[in-house]
TORMAR-337345 format. One line per 5 residues: number of its first residue (from 1); for each residue x, y, z of N, C-alpha, C. Coordinates in steps of 0.001 Angstrom, whole numbers, plus 500000, padded with zeros to 6 digits. Layout:
NUM) X:Y:Z:X:Y:Z:X:Y:Z | ...
***
This chain:
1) 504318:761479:423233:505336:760471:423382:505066:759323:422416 | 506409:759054:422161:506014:757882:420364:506231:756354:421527 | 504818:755550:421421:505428:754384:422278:505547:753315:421192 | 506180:753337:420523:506865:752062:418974:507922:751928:419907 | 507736:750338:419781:508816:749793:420227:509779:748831:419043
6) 510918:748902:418899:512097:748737:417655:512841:748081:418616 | 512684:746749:417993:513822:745864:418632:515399:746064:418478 | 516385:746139:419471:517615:746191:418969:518124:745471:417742 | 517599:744451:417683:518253:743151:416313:516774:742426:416096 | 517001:741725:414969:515630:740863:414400:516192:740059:413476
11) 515147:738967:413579:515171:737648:412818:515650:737833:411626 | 516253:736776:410677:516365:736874:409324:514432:736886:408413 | 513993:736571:408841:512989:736600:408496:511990:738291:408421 | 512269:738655:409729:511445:740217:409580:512494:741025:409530 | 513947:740634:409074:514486:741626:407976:514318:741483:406802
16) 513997:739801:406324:513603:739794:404782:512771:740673:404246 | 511118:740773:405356:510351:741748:405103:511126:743185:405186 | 511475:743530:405688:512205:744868:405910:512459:745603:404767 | 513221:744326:403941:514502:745124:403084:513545:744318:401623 | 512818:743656:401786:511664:743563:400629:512543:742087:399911
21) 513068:741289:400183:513924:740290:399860:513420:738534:400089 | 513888:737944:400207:513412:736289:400528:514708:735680:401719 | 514185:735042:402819:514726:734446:403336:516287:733834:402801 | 515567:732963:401837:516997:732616:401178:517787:733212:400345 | 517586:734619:399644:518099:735632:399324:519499:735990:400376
26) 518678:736033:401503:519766:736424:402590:520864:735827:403254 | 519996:734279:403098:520754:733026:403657:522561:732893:402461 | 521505:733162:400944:522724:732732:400175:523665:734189:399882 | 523016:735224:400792:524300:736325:399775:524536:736381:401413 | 524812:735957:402682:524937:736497:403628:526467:736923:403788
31) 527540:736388:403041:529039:736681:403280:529065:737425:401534 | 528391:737839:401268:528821:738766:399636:529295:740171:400601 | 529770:741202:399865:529934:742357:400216:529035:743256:399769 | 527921:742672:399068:527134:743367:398411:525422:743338:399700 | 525737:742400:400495:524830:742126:401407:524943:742990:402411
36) 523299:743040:403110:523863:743940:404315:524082:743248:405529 | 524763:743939:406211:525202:743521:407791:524511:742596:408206 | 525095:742060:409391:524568:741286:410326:525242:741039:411573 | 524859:740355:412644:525031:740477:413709:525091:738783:414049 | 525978:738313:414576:526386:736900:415132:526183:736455:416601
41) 524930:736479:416950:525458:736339:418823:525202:734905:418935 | 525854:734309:419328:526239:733142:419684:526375:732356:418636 | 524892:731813:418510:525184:730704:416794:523408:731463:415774 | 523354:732083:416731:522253:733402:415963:522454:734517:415244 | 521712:734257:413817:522175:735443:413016:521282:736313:413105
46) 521758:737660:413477:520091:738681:413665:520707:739656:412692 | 519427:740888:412452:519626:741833:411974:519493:743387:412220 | 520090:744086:412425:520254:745753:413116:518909:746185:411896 | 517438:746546:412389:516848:747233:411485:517309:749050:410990 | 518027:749536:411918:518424:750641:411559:519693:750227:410087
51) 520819:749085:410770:521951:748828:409719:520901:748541:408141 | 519516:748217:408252:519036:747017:407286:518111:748231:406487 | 517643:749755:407246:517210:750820:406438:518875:751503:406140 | 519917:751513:406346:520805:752370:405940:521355:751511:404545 | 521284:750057:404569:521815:749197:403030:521144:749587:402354
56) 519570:749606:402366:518952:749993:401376:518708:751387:400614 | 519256:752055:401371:519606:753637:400689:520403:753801:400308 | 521408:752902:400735:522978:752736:399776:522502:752069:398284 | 521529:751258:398261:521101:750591:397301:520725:751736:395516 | 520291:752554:396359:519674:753231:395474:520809:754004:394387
61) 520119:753733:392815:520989:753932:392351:520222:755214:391222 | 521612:756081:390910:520899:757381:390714:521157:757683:388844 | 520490:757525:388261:520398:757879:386818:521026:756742:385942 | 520579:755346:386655:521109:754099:386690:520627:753143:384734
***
């Protein structure tokens, strides 16, 4: 039995680590279309680590 526990959503901060980026990277592209998702609950911005590994495979660019 795998006991890792994966938070539903996470900080802007341990998605920065995530997705290999800077805090304010995220802060300033957060409404680009080129950014990934996010999640709004209340006046908190979190991040889906599953949505935040699927941007970055979109990222990848092939014979670029």
């Amino acid at each position: 039995m795998d006991n890792t526990y994966e938070p539903e959503v996470v900080n802007e901060h341990v998605a920065a680590e995530i997705i290999g980026v800077s805090v304010k990277w995220l802060r300033n592209n957060r409404r680009s279309p080129s950014a990934p998702p996010f999640c709004k609950i209340g006046s908190r911005i979190r991040y889906r680590p599953e949505s935040l590994r699927t941007w970055v495979r979109q990222q990848e660019v092939v014979n670029g």
